[in-house]
C-alpha positions in Angstrom: 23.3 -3.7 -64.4 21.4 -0.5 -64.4 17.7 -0.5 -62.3 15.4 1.9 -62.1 13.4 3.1 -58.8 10.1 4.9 -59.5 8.3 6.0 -56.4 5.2 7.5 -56.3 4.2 9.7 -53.0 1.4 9.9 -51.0 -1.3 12.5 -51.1 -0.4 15.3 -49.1 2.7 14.5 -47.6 4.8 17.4 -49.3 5.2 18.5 -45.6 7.1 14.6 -44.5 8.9 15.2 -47.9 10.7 18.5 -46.7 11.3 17.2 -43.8 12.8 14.1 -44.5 15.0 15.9 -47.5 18.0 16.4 -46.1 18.8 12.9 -44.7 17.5 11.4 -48.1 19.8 13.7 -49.8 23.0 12.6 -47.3 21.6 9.3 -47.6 21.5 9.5 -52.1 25.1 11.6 -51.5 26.6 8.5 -50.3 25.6 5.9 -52.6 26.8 8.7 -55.4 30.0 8.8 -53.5 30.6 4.8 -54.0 29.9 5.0 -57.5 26.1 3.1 -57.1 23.8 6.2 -57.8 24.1 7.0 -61.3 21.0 9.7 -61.8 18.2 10.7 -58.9 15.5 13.1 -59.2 12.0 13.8 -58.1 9.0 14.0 -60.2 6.6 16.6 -60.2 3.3 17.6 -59.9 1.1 20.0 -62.2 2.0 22.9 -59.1 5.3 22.2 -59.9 5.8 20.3 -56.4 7.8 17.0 -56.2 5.4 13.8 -56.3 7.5 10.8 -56.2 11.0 10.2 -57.0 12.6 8.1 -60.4 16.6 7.2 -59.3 18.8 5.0 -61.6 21.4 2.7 -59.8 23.8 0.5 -60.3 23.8 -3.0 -59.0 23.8 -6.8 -59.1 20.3 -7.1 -58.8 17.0 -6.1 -57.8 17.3 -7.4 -54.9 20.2 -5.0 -54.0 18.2 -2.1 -55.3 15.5 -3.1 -53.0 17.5 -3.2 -50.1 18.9 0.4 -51.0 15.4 1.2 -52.0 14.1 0.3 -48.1 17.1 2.2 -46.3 16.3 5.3 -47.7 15.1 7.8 -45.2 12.0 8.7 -47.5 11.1 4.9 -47.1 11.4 4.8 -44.0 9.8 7.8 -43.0 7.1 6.2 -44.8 6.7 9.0 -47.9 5.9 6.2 -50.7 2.6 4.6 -51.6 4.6 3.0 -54.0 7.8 1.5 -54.7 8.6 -0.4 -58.1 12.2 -1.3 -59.5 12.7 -2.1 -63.0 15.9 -3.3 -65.3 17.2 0.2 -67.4 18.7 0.3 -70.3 20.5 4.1 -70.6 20.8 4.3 -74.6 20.6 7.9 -75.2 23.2 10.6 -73.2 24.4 7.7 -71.1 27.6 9.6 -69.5 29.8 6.1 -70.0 
């Protein structure tokens, strides 16, 4: 099943975001590698400055999303002041 991550930052931490980028990005390159990730991007704000983070995954359950969802570096680093993960249905473009 496909579930979404939406993330939404916390105020003025652009600067931990940057930081934190390139083991997020190792960290998203792996799960792309083993077929899990199957679209991840940031959102942004009206500067044009990522905000938060939507990523599409696939997996058994939310559970297993959530787990994925706490190992990333951003999470850990502790960028998010939110984290929800929902069920996704990819209808339109879906690359399968």
């Amino acid at each position: 099943m496909l579930l979404a991550i939406l993330c939404v930052d916390k105020p003025d931490h652009l600067d931990l975001r940057m930081e934190t980028r390139p083991a997020h990005v190792e960290f998203l390159n792996g799960l792309n590698d083993k077929g899990i990730l199957k679209m991840a991007g940031p959102f942004l704000d009206a500067e044009g400055k990522p905000c938060g983070t939507l990523a599409i995954f696939e997996a058994a359950s939310s559970e297993a999303v959530g787990a994925l969802a706490e190992a990333d570096p951003y999470a850990k680093a502790g960028l998010f002041a939110s984290v929800e993960i929902r069920p996704y249905n990819w209808v339109f473009n879906s690359p399968a």
